[in-house]
PyMOL Python script that loads the backbone (N, CA, C, O; Angstrom):
from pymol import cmd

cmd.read_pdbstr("""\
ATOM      1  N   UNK A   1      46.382  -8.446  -4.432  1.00  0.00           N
ATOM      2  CA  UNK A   1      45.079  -8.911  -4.002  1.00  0.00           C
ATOM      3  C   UNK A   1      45.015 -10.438  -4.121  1.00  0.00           C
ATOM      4  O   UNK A   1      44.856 -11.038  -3.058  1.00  0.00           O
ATOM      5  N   UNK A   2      45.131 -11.306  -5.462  1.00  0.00           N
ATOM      6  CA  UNK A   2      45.274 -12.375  -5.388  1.00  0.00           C
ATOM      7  C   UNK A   2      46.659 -13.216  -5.509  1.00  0.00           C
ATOM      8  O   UNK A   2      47.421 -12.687  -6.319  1.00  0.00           O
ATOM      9  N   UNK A   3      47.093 -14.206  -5.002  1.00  0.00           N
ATOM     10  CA  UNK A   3      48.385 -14.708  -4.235  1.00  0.00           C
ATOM     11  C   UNK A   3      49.245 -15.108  -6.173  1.00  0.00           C
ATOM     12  O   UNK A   3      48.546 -15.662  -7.022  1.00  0.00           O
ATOM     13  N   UNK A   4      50.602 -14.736  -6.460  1.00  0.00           N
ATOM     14  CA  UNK A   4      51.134 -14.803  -7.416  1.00  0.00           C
ATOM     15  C   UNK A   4      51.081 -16.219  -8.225  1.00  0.00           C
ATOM     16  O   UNK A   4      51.608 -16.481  -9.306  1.00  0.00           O
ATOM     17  N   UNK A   5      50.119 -17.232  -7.203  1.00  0.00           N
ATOM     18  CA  UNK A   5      50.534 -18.510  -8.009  1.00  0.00           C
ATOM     19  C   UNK A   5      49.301 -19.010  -8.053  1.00  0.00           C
ATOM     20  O   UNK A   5      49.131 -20.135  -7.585  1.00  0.00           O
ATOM     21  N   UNK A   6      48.071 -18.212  -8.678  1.00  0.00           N
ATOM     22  CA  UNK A   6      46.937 -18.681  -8.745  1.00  0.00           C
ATOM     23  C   UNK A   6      46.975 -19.147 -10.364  1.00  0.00           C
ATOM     24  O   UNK A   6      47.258 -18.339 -11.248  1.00  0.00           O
ATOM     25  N   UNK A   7      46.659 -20.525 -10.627  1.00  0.00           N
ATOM     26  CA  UNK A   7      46.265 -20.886 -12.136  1.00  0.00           C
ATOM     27  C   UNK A   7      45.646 -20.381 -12.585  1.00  0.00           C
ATOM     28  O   UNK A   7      44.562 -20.094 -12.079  1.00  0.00           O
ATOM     29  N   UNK A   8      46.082 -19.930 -14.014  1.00  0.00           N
ATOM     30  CA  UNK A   8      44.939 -19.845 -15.189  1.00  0.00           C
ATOM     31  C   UNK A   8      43.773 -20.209 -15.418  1.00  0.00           C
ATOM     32  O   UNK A   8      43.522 -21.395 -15.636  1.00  0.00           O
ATOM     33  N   UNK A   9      42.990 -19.419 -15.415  1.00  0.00           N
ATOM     34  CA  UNK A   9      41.598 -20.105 -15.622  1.00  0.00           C
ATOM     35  C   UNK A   9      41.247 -21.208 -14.570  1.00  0.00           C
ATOM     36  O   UNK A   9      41.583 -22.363 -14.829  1.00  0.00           O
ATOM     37  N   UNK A  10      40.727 -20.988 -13.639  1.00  0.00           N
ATOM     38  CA  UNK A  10      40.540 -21.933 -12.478  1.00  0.00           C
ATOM     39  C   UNK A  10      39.358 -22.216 -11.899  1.00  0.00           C
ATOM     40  O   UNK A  10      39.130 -22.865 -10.879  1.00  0.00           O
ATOM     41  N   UNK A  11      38.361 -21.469 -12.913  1.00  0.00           N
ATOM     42  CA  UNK A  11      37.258 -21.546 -13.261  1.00  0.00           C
ATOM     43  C   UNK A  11      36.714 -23.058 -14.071  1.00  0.00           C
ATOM     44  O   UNK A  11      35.949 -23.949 -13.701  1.00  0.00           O
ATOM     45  N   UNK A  12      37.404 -22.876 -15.165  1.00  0.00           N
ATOM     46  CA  UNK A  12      37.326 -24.167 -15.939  1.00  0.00           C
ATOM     47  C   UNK A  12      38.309 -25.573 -15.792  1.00  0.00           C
ATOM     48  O   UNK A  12      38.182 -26.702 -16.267  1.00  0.00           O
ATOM     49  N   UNK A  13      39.324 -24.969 -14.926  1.00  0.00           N
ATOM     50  CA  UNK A  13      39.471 -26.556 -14.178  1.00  0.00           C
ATOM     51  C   UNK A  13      38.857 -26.998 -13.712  1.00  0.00           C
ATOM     52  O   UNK A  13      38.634 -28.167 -14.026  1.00  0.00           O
ATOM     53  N   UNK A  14      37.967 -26.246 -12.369  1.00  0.00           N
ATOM     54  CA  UNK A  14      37.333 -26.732 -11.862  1.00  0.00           C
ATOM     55  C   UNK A  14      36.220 -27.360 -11.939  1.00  0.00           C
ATOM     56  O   UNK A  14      35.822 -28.194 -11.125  1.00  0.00           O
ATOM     57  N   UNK A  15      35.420 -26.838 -13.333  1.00  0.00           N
ATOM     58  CA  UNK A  15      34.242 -27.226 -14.252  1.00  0.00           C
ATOM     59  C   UNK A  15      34.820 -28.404 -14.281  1.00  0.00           C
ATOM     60  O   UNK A  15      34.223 -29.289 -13.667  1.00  0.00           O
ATOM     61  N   UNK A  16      36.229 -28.808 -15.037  1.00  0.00           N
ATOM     62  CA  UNK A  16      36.486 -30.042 -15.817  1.00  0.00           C
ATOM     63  C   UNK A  16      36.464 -31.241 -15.028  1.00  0.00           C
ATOM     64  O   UNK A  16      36.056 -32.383 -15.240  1.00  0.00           O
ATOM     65  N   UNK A  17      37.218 -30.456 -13.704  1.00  0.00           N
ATOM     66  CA  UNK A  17      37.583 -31.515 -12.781  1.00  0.00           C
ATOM     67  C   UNK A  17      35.903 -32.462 -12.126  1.00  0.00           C
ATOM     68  O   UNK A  17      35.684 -33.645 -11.862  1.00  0.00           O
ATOM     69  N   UNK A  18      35.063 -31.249 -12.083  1.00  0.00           N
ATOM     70  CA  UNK A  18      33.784 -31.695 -11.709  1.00  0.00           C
ATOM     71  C   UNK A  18      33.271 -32.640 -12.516  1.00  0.00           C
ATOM     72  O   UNK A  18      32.805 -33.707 -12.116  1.00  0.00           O
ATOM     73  N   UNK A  19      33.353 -32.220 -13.862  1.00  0.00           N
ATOM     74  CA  UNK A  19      32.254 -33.077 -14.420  1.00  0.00           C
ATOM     75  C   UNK A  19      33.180 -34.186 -14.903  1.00  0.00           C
ATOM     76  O   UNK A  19      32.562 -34.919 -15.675  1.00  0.00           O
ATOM     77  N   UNK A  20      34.637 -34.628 -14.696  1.00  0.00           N
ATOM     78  CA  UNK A  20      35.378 -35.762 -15.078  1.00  0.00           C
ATOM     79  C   UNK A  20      35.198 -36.584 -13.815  1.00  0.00           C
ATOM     80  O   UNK A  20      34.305 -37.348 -13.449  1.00  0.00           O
ATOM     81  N   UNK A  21      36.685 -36.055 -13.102  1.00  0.00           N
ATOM     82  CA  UNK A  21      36.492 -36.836 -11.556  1.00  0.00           C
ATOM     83  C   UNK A  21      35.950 -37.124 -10.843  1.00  0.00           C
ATOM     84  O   UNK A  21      35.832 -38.238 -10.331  1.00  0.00           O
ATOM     85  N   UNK A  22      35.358 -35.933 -10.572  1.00  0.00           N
ATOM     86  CA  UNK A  22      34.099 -35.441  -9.355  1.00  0.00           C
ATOM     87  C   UNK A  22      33.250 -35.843  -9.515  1.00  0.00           C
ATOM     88  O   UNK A  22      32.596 -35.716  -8.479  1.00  0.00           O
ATOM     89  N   UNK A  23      32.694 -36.346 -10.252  1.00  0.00           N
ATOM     90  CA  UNK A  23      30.999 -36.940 -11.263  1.00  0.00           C
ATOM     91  C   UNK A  23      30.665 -37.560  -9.909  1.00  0.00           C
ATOM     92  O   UNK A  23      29.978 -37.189  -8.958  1.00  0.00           O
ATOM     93  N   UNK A  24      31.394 -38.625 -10.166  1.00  0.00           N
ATOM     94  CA  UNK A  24      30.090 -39.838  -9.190  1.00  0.00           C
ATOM     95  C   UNK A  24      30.060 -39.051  -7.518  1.00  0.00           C
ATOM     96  O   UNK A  24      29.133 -39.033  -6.708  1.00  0.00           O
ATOM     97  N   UNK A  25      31.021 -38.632  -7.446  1.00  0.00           N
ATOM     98  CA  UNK A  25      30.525 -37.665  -6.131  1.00  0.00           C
ATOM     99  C   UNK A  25      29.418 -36.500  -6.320  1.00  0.00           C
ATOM    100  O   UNK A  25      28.679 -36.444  -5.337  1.00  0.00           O
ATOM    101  N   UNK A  26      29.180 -35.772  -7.094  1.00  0.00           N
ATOM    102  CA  UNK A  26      28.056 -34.504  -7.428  1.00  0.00           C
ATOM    103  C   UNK A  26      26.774 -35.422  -7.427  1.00  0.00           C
ATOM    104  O   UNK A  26      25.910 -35.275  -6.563  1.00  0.00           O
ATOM    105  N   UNK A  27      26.672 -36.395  -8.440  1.00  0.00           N
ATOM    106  CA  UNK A  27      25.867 -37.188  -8.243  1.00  0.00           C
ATOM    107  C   UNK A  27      24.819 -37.617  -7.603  1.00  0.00           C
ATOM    108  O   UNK A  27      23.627 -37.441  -7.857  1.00  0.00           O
ATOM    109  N   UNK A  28      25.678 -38.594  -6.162  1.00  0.00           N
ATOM    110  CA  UNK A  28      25.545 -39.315  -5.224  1.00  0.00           C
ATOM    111  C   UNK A  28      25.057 -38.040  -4.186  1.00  0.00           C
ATOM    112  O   UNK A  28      23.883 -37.889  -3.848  1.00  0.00           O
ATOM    113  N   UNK A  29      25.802 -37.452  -3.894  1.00  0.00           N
ATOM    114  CA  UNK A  29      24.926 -35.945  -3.268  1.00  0.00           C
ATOM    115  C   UNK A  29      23.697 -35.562  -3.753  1.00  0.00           C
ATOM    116  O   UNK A  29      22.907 -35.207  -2.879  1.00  0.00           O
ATOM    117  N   UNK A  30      23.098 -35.514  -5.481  1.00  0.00           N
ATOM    118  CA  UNK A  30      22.396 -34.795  -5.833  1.00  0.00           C
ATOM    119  C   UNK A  30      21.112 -36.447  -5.410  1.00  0.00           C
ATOM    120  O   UNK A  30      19.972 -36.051  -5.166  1.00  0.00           O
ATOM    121  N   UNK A  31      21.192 -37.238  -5.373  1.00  0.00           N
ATOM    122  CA  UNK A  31      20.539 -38.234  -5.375  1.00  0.00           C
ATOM    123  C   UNK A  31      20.137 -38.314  -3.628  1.00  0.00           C
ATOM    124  O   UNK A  31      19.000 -38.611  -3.261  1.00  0.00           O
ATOM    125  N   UNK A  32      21.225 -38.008  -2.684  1.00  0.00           N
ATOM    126  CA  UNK A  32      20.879 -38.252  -1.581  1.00  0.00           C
ATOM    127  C   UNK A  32      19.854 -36.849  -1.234  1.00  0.00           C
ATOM    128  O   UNK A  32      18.752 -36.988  -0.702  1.00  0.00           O
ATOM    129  N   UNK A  33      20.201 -36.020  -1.477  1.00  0.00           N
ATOM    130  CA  UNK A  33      19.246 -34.552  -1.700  1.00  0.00           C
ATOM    131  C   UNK A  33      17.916 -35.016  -2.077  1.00  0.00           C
ATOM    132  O   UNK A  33      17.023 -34.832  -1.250  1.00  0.00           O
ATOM    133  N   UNK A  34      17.633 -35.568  -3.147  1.00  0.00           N
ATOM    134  CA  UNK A  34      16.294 -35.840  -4.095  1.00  0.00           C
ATOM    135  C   UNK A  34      15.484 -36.666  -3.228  1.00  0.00           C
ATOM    136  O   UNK A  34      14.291 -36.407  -3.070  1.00  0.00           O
ATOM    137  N   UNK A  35      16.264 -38.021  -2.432  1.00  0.00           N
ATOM    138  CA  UNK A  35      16.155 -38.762  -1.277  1.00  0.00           C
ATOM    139  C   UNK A  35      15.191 -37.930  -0.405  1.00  0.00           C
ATOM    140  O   UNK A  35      14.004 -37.619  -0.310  1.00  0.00           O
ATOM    141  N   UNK A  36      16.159 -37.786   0.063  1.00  0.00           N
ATOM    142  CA  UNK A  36      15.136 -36.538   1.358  1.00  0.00           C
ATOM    143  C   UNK A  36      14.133 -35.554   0.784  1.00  0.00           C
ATOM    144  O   UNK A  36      13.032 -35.533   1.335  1.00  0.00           O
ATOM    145  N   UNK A  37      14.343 -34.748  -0.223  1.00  0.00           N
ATOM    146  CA  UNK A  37      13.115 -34.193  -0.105  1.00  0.00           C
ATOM    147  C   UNK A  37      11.991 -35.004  -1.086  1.00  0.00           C
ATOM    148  O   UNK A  37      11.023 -34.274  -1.295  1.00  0.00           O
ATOM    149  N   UNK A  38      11.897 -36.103  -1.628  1.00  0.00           N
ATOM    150  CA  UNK A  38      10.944 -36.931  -1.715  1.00  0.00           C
ATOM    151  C   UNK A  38      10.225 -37.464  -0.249  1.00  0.00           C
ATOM    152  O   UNK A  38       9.070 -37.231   0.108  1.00  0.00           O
ATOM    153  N   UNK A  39      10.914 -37.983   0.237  1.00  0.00           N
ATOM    154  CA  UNK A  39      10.853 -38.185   1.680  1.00  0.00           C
ATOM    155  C   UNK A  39      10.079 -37.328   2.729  1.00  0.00           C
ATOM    156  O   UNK A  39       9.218 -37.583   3.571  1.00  0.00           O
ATOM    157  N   UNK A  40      10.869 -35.992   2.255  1.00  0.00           N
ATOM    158  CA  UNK A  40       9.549 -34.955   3.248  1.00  0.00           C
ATOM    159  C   UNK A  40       8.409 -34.580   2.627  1.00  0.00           C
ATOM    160  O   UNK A  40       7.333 -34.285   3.146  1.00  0.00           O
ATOM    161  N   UNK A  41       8.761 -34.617   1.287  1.00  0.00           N
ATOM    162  CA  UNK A  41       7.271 -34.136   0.854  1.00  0.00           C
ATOM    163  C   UNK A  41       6.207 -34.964   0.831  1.00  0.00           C
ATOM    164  O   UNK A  41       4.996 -34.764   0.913  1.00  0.00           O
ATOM    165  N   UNK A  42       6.981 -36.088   0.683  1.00  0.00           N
ATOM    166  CA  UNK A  42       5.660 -37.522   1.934  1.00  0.00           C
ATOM    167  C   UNK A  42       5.076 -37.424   2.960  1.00  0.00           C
ATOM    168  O   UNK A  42       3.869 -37.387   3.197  1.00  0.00           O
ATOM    169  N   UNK A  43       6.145 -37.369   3.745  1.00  0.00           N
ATOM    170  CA  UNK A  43       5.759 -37.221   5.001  1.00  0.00           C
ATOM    171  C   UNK A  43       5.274 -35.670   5.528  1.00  0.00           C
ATOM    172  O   UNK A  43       4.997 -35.625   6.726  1.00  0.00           O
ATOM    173  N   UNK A  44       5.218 -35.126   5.202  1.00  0.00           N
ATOM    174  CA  UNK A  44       4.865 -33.476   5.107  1.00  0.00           C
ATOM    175  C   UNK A  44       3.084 -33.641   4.791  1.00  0.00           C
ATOM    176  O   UNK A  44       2.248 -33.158   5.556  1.00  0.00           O
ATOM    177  N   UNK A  45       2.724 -34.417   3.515  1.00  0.00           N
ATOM    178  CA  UNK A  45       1.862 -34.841   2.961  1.00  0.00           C
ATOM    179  C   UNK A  45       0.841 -35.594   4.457  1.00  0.00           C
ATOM    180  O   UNK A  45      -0.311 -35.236   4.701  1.00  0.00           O
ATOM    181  N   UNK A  46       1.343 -36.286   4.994  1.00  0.00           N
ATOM    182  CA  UNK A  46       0.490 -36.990   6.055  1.00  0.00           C
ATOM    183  C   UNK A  46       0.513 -36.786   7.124  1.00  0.00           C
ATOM    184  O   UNK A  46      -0.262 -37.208   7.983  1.00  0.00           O
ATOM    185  N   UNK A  47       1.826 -35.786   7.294  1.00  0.00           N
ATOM    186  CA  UNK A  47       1.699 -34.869   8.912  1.00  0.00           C
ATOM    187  C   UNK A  47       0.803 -34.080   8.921  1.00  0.00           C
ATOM    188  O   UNK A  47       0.275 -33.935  10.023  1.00  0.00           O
ATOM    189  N   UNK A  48       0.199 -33.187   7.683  1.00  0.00           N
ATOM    190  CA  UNK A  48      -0.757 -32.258   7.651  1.00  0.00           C
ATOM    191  C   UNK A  48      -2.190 -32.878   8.135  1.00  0.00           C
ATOM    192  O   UNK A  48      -3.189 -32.170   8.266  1.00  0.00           O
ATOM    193  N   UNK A  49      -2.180 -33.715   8.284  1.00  0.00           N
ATOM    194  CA  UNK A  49      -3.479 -34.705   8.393  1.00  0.00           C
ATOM    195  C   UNK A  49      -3.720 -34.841  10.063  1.00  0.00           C
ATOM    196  O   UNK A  49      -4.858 -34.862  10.533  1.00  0.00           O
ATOM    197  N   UNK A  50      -2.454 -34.932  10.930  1.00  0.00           N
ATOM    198  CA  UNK A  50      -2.254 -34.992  12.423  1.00  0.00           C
ATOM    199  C   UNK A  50      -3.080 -33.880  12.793  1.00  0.00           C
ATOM    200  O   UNK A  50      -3.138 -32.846  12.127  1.00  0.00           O
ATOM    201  N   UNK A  51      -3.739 -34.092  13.886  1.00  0.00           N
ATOM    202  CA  UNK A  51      -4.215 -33.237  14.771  1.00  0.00           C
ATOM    203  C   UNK A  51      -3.514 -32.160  16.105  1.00  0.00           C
ATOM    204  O   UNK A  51      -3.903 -31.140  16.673  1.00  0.00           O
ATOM    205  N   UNK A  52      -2.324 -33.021  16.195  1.00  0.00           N
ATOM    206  CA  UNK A  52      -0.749 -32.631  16.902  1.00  0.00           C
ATOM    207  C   UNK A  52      -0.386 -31.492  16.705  1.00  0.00           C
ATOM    208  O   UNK A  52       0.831 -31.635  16.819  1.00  0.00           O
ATOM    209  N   UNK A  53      -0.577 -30.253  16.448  1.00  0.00           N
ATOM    210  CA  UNK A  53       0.526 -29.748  15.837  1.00  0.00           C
ATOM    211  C   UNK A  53       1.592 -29.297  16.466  1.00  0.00           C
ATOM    212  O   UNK A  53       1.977 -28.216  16.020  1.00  0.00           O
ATOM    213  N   UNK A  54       2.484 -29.913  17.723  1.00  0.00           N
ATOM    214  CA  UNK A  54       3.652 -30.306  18.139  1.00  0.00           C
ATOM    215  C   UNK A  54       4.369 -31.292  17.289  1.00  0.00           C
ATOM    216  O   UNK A  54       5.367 -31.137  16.585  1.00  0.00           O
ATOM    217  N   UNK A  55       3.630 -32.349  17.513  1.00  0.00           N
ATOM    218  CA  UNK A  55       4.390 -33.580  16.282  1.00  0.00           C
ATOM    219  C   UNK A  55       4.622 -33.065  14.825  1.00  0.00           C
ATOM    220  O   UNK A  55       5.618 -33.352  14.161  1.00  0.00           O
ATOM    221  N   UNK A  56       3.682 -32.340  14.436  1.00  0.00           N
ATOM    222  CA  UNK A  56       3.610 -31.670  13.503  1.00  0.00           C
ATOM    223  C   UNK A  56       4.810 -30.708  13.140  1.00  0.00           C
ATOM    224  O   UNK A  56       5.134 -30.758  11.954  1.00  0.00           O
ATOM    225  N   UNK A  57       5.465 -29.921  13.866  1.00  0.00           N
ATOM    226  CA  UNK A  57       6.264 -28.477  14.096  1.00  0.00           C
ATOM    227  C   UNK A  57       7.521 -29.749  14.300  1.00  0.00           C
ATOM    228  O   UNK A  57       8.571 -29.339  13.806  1.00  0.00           O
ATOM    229  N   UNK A  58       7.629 -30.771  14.730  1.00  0.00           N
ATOM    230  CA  UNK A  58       8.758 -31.441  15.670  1.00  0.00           C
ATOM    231  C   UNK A  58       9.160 -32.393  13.925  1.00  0.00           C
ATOM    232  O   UNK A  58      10.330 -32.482  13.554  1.00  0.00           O
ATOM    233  N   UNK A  59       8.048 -32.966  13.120  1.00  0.00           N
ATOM    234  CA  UNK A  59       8.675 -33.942  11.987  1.00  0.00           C
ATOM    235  C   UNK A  59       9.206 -32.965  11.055  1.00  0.00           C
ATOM    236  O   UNK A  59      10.299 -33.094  10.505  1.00  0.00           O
ATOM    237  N   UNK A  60       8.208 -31.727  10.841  1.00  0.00           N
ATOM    238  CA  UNK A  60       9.047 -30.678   9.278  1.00  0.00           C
ATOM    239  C   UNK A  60       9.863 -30.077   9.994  1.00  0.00           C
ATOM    240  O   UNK A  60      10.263 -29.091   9.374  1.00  0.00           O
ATOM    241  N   UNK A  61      10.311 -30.153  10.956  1.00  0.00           N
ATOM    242  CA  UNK A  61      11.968 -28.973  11.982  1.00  0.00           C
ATOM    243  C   UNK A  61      12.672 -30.414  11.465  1.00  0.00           C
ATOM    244  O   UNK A  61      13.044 -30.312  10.297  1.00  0.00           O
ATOM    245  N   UNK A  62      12.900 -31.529  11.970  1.00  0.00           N
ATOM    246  CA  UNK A  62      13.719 -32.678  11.881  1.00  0.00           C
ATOM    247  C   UNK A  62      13.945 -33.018  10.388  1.00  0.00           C
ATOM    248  O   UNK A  62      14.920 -33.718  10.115  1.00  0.00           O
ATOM    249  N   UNK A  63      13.120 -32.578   9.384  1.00  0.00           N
ATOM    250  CA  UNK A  63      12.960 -33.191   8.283  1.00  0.00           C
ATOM    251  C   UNK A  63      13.923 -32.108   7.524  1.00  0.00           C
ATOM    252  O   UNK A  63      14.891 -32.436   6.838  1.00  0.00           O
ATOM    253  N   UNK A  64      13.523 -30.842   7.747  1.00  0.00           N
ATOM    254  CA  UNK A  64      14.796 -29.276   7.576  1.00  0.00           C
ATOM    255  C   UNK A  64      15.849 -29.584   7.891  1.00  0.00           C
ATOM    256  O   UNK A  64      16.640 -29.534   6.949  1.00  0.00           O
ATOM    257  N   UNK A  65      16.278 -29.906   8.839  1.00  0.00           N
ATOM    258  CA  UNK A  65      17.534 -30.092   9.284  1.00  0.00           C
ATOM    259  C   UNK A  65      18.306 -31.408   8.390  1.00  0.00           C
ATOM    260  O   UNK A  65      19.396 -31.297   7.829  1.00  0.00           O
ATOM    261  N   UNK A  66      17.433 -32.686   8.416  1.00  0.00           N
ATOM    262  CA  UNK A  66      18.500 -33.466   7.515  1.00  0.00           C
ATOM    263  C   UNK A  66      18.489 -33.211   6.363  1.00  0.00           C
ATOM    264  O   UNK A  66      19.144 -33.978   5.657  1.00  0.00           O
ATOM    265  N   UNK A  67      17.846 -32.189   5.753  1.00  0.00           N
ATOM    266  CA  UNK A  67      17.761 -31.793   4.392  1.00  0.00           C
ATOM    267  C   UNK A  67      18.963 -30.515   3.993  1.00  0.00           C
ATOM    268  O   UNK A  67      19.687 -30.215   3.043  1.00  0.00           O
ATOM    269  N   UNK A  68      18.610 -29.961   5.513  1.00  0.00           N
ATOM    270  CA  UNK A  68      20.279 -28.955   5.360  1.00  0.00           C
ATOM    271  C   UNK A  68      21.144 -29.793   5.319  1.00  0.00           C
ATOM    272  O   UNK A  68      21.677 -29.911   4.216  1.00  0.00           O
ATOM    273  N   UNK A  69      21.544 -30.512   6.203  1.00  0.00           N
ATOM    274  CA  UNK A  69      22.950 -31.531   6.333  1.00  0.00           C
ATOM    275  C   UNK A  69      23.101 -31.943   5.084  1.00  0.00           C
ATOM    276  O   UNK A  69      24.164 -31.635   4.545  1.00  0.00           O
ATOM    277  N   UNK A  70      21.928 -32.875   4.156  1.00  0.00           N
ATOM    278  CA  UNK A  70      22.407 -33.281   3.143  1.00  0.00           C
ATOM    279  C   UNK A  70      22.555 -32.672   2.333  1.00  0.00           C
ATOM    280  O   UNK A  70      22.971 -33.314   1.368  1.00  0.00           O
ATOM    281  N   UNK A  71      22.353 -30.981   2.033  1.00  0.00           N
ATOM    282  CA  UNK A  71      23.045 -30.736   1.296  1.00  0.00           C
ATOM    283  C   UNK A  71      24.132 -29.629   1.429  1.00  0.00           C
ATOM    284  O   UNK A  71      24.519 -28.959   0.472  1.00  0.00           O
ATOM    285  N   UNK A  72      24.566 -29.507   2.639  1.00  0.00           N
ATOM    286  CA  UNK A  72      26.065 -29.241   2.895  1.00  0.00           C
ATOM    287  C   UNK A  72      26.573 -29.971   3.044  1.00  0.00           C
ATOM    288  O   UNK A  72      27.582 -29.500   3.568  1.00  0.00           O
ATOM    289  N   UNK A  73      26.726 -31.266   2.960  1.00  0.00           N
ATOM    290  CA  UNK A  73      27.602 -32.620   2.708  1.00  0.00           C
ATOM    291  C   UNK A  73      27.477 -32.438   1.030  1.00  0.00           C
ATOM    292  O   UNK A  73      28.582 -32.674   0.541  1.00  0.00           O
ATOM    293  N   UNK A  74      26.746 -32.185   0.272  1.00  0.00           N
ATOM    294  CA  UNK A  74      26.529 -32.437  -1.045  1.00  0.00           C
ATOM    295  C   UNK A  74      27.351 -30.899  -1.718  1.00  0.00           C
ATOM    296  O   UNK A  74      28.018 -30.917  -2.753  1.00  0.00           O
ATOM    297  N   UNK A  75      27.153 -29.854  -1.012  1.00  0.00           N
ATOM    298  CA  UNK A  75      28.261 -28.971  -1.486  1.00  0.00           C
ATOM    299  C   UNK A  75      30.109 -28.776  -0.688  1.00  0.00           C
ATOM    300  O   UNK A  75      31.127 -28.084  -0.672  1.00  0.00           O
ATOM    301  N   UNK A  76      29.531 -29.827  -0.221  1.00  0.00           N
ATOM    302  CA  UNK A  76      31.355 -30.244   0.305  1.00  0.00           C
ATOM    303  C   UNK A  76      32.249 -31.323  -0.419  1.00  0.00           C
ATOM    304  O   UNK A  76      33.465 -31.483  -0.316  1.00  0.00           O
ATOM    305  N   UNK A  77      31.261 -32.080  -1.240  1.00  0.00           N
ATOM    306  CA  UNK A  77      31.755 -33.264  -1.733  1.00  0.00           C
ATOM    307  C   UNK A  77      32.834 -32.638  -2.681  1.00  0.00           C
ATOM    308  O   UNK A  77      33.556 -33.368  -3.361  1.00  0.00           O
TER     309      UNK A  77
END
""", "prot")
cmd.dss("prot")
cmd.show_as("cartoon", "prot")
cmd.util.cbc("prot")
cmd.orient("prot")
């Protein structure tokens, strides 16, 4: 089932490797994440106020989407 040359515990390398190497990358993701949804919940905040609700449906769809991206860039890092 699993291939004969899988490491030991590869669980906790990978922990180690994260929180040694990987740091300023998890980080920088978790910061660009926090970014954006500060960001929408601003702007979310004063779209509700529009009378539009096209513009309305068109800023929280656009605002979802770079919030997905950033954080499948942030679980790719």
């Amino acid at each position: 089932m699993y291939p004969d040359n899988m490491p030991s515990n590869p669980t906790c390398k990978s922990a180690k490797r994260a929180l040694t190497t990987s740091l300023g990358s998890v980080c920088l993701g978790s910061l660009v994440v926090a970014i954006v949804q500060t960001i929408r919940s601003i702007i979310r905040f004063y779209v509700e106020r529009l009378d539009n609700n096209v513009i309305r449906v068109c800023r929280i769809c656009m605002l979802n989407c770079i919030q997905s991206a950033a954080e499948f860039f942030n679980t790719r890092a």
